[in-house]
N, C-alpha and C positions, 0 to 999 in steps of 0.2 A: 360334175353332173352334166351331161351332154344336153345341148336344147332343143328345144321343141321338133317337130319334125316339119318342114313346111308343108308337105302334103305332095301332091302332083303341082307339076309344071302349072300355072292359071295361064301362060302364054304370055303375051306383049302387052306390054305397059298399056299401048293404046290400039285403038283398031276399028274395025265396022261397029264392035258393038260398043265405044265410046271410051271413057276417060278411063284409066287406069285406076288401080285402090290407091288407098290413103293404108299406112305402116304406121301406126304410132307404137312407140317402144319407150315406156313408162312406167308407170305404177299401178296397181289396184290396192284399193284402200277399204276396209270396214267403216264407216261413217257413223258413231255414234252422235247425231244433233240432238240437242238440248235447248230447248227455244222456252226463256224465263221470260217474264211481261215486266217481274223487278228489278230493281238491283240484287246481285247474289248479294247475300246477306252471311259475312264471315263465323263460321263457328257453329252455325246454326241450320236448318234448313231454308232452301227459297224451292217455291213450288214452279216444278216445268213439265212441259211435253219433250219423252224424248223416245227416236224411234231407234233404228239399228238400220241402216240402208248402205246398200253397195255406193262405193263412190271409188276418188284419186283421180287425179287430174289428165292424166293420160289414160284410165278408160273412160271418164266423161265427154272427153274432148269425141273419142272414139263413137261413142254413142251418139252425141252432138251433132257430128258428121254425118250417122247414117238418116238422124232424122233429118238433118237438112239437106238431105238428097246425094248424097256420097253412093254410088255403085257399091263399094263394095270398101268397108274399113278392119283392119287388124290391129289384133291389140299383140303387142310382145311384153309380158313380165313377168315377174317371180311373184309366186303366193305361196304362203305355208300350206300346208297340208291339213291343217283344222278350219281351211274355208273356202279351200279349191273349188271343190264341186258347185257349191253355190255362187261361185263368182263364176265360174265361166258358165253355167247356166244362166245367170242375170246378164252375163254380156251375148250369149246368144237369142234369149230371148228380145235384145235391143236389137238384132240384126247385126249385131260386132262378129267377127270372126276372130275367137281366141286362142291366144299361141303363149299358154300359160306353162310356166315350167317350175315344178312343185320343188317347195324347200321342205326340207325334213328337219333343219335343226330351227328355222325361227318359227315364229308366225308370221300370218299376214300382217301388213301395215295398219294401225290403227286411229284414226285421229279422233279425239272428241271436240265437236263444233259446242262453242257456247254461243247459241245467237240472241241477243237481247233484242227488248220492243221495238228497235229501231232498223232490227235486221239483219245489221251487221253482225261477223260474226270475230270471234277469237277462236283458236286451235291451237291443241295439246299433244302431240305428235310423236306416235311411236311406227318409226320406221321400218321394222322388222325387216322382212322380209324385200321390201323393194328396193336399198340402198344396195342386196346381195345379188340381183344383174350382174353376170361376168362377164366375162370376155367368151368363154365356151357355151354359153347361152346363143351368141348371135353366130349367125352365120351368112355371108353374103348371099346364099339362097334364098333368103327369105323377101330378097328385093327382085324376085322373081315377079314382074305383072304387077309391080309399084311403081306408081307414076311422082307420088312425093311422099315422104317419110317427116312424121314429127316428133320430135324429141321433148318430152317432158321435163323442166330444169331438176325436179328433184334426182335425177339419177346423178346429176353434178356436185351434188351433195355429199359423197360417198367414196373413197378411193376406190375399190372394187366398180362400180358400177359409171363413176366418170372415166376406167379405161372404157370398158364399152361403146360409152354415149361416142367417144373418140372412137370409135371403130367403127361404130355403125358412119359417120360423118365421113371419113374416108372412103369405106367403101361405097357410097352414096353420090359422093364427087367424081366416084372412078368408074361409076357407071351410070352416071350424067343425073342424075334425080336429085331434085332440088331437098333442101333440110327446114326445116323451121324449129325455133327452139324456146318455147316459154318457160324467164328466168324463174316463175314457181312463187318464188318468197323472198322477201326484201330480208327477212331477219335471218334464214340462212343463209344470204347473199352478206350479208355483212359479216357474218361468220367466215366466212370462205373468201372474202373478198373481191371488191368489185373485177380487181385485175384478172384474179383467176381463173373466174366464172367467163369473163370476156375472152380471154385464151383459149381456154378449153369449148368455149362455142365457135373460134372461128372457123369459118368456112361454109354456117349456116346462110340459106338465102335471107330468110326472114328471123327477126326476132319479134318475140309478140307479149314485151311487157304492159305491165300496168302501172299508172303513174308511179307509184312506190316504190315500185321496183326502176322503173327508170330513173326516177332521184339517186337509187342507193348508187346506181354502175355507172352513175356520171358528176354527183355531186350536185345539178342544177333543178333547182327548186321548180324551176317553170317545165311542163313537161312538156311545151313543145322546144325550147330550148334542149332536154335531154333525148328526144325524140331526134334535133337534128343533130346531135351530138355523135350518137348511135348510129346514122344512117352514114356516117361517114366508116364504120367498121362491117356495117352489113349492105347489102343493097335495097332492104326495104326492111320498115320499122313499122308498127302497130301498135302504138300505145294504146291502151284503154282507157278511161275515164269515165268510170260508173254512169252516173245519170247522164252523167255532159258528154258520151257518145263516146266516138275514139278519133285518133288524127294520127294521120301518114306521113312520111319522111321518106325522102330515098336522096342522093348524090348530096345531102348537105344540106338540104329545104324540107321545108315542111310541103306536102303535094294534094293533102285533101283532109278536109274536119267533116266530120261525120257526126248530126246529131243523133241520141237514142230514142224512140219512142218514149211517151211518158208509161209508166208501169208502176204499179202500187205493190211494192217488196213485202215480201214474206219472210225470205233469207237467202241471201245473197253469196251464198256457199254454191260455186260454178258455175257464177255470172260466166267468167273469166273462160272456162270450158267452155261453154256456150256456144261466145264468141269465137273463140281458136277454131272449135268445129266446124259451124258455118261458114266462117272466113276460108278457111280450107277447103270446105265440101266446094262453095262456089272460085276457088281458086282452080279448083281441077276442071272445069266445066269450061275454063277458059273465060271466067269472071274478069274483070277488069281490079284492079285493087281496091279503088274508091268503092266499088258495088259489092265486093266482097266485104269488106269493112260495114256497109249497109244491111248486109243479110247478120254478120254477125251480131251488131249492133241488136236489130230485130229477136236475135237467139236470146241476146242475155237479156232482153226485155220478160222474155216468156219466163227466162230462168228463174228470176228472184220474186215471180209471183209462188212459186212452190218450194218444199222443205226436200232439202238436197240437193246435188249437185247433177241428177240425171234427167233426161225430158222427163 
């Protein structure tokens, strides 16, 4: 199936009228959340709220972006065909410019969030559709008038779709624009393994784990320990750390900790988006890393006051 069509030329990365777009090439996701006050109770019913909302961590991120001030963000991914229309309506009404390319044999990607009283949540995760990113999907045109390109970890997930992620990161390198790459999830990282996932990303500028996920790809429990672990394979590293903010790493050190505002959680489903967003939208503006890290910080504070992953 050929991919999306970029549209007209948007011109130069950068220029009189400012910072170039943000390219994210990832997933959309149906987000079935279910927020119980009990314990699910086996065998039986437990009473929830639960809604049906657009989500996936590479259009959140997207969304993320334009509300944190992003000129101009795109989204690249596969949707099945039984919920295209509504998603790329939901990502234009966020101000996302979407560059969906419809699958006919699966469906969209689906995840059911279980978030109990506490917030947190657990997911059940059916891929469909977004793992099926090809290689003929992408086209070096689409990095027309992108100034940086992020890559969602679930594509790495996938054989099909981690050749992709690998193509876009090439051509991305070869026509000077930086990558960034969030590992996504510690328990398909352990599926896939730490090494391969670290392979198959190099050459991104940043990586923008969370503590969990920087445990699983380096083994060390302390996440500035894994933080500087990591910075010896990328040039800058952004762990997360839910309430306790996030902390930087680049050449081998750790280079700034960043606390989070206090915030009274709802559900904590694209804290993580949020952040990536922010952190990026003010990366393009010519943000400093430590102040970038502060606006996202700020994001995922707003995030986990509300149910889903979107502003």
């Amino acid at each position: 199936m050929p991919g999306p069509d970029p549209g007209p030329d948007p011109g130069p990365a950068t220029g009189p009228g400012g910072p170039g777009a943000l390219l994210v090439v990832g997933d959309v996701v149906t987000d079935v959340v279910a927020r119980h006050r009990t314990p699910l109770a086996p065998a039986t019913d437990t009473a929830a709220e639960i809604r049906t909302l657009p989500g996936g961590a590479g259009a959140n991120v997207a969304c993320w972006a334009v509300r944190s001030g992003c000129p101009e963000a795109r989204l690249l991914a596969r949707v099945g065909t039984d919920s295209a229309v509504w998603h790329d309506l939901e990502l234009r009404r966020a101000g996302v410019r979407p560059l969906l390319v419809p699958d006919w044999e699966a469906p969209t990607a689906t995840v059911i969030a279980l978030v109990g009283a506490d917030a947190e949540r657990t997911f059940l995760t059916d891929s469909g559709a977004a793992l099926r990113l090809s290689p003929g999907d992408w086209s070096p045109r689409l990095l027309d008038g992108v100034a940086r390109v992020h890559l969602s970890g679930y594509l790495f997930f996938g054989d099909r779709s981690r050749e992709t992620a690998g193509r876009v990161l090439r051509d991305a390198a070869a026509a000077g624009v930086p990558v960034s790459v969030d590992p996504a999830s510690a328990g398909f990282l352990s599926e896939l393994g730490a090494e391969a996932f670290l392979a198959a990303a190099a050459g991104a500028e940043c990586l923008l784990p969370n503590a969990d996920e920087a445990r699983t790809l380096t083994g060390h429990a302390d996440p500035a320990t894994a933080a500087v672990a990591l910075s010896t394979r990328f040039p800058l590293v952004a762990v997360t750390l839910g309430a306790d903010g996030a902390l930087l790493a680049a050449d081998g050190r750790v280079t700034a900790r960043v606390p989070a505002p206090a915030a009274r959680p709802v559900d904590t489903t694209g804290a993580g988006d949020a952040f990536t967003g922010a952190f990026l939208a003010a990366r393009l503006t010519g943000t400093a890393p430590a102040g970038a890290a502060e606006a996202g910080c700020r994001a995922g504070a707003r995030a986990v006051t509300a149910v889903g992953g979107r502003p």
